[in-house]
C-alpha positions as CSV (number, residue, x, y, z in Angstrom):
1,X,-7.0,-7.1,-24.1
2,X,-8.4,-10.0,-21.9
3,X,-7.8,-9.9,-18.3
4,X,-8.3,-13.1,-16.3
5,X,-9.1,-13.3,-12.5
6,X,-9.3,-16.9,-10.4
7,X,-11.2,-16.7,-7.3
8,X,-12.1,-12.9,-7.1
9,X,-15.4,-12.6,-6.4
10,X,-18.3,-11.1,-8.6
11,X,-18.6,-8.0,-6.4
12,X,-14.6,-7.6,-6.5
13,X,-14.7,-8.3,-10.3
14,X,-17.3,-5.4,-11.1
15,X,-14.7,-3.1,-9.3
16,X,-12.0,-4.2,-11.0
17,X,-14.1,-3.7,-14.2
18,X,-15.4,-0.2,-13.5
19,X,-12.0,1.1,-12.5
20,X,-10.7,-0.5,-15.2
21,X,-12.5,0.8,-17.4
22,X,-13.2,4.4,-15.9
23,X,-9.0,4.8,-16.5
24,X,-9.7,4.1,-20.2
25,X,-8.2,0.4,-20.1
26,X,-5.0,2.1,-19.3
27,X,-3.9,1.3,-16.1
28,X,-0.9,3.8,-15.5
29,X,2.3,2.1,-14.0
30,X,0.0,-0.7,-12.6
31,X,-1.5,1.9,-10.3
32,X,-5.1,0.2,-10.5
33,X,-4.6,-2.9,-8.6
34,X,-3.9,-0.4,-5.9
35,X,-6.9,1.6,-6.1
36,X,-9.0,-2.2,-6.3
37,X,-7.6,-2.9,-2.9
38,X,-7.3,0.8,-1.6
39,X,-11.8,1.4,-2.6
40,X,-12.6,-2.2,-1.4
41,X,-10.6,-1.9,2.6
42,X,-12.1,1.8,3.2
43,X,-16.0,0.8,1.6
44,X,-15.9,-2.2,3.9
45,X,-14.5,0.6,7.0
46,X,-11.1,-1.7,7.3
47,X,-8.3,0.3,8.7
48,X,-5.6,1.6,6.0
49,X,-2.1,3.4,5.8
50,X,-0.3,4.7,3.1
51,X,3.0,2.9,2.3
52,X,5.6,3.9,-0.1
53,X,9.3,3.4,-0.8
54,X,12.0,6.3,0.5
55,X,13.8,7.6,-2.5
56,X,17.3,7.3,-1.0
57,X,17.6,3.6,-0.5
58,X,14.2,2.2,-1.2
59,X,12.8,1.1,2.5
60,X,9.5,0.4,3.2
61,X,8.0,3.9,4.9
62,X,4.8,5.2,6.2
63,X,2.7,8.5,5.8
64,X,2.6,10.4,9.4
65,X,-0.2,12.2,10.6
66,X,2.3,15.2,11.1
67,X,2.6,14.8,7.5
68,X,6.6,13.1,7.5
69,X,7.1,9.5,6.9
70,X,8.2,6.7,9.3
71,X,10.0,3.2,9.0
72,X,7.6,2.0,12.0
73,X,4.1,0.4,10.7
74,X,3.1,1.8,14.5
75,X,3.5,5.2,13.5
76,X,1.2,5.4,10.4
77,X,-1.8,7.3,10.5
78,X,-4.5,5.2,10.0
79,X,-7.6,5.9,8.1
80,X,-11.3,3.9,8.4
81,X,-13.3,5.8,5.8
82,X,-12.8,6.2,1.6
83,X,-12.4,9.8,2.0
84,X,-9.7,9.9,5.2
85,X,-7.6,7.9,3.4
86,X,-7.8,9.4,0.0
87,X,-6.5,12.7,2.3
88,X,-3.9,11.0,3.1
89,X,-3.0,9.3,-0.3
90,X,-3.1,13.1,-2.0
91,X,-0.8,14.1,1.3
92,X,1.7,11.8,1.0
93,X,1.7,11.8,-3.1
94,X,2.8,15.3,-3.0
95,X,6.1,14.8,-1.1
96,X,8.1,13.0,-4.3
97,X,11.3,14.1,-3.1
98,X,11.9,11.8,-0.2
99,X,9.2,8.8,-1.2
100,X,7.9,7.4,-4.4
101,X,5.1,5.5,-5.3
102,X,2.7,5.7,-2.3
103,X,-0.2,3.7,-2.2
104,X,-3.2,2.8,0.4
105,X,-2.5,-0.5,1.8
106,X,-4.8,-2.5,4.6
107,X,-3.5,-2.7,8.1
108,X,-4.9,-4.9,11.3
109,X,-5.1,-3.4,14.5
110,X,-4.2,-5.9,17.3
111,X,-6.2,-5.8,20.6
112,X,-3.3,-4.2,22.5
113,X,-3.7,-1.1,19.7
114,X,-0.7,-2.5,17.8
115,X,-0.8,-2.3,13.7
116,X,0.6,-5.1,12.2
117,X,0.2,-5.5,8.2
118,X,-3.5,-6.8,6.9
119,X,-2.3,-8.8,3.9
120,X,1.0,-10.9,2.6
121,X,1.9,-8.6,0.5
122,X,2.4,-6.2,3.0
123,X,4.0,-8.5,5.9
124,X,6.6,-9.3,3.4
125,X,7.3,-5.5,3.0
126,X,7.9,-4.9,6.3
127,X,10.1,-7.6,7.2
128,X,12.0,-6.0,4.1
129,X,13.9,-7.9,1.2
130,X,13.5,-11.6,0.8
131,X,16.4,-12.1,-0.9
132,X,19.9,-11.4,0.4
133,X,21.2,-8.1,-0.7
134,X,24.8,-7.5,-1.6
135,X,25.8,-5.8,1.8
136,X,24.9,-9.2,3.0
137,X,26.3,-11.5,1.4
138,X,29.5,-13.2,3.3
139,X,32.7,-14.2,1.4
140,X,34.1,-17.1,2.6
141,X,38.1,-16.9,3.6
């Protein structure tokens, strides 16, 4: 299998390499990219959250310090070092019953304290769907 990455850098592309290659080239459920962007926020001491999906309806929630989830990015608890936010990764992964899927993702802090979302990905996650869903869509009379 070839893998082909435009404008990564060489430093991101050796991480991408060795955790590629430390899962034995078999990324599970596409899991790796996560733990790419999860190892390179905390190394660099960015502030992270862990995100997931709820189980019931499929909104964007976030790991608690009290250990619960929340639909506000405001209540996350926010980790700055590798190992805080693997805690809070293995946390949140063992609660399967009301969120799936729960991943480190980066997060700015604003200089009133506010946490807004520190990528695209994540800004489009919580604003929630980009397309309309069917409890939105109008019929015209």
């Amino acid at each position: 299998m070839i893998l082909v990455f435009f404008g990564v850098s060489a430093d991101m592309l050796l991480l991408i390499s060795w955790t590629y290659a430390a899962r034995g080239n078999q990324p599970q459920s596409g899991s790796w990219r996560h733990d790419v962007a999860a190892a390179t926020e905390t190394e660099n001491h960015r502030p992270v959250v862990v995100t997931a999906n709820r189980l019931t309806d499929g909104a964007v929630v976030y790991w608690r310090a009290d250990g619960g989830w929340t639909m506000r990015l405001g209540g996350a608890a926010v980790a700055i070092s590798a190992a805080a936010a693997r805690e809070l990764l293995a946390a949140a992964s063992v609660d399967q019953t009301r969120a799936v899927g729960a991943y480190i993702a980066p997060v700015k802090i604003a200089a009133d304290g506010e946490l807004q979302p520190g990528n695209l990905r994540e800004a489009i996650r919580s604003t929630g769907p980009t397309v309309e869903t069917r409890s939105e869509t109008r019929i015209a009379c």
